[in-house]
C-alpha positions as CSV (number, residue, x, y, z in Angstrom):
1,X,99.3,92.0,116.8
2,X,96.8,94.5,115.5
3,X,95.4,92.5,113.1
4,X,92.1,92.4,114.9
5,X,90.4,94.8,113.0
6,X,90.6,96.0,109.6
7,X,91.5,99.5,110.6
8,X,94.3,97.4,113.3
9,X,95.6,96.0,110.0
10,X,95.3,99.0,108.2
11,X,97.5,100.7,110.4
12,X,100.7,97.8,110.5
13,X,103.0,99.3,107.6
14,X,102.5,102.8,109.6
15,X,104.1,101.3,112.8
16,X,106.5,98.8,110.8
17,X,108.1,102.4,108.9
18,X,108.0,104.1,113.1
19,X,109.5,101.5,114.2
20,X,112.0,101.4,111.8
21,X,112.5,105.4,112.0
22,X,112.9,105.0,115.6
23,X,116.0,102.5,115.1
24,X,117.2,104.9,112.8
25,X,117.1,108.2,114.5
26,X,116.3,107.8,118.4
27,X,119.6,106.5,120.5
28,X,119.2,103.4,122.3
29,X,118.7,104.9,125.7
30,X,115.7,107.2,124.2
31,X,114.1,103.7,122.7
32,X,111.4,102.4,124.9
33,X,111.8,98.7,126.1
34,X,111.2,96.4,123.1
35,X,111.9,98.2,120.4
């Protein structure tokens, strides 16, 4: 996924903890496809 880069890799518990905030808090018709 981002793992490209160092910073890309830096960056994947950030979006793992949004992503899981957004399942969490944001109905499912506010979610954007995929999540």
């Amino acid at each position: 996924m981002y793992r490209l880069t160092e910073a890309g890799a830096a960056l994947e518990p950030a979006l793992d903890e949004l992503g899981e905030w957004a399942k969490k808090y944001l109905p499912d018709d506010e979610r954007p496809e995929g999540c």
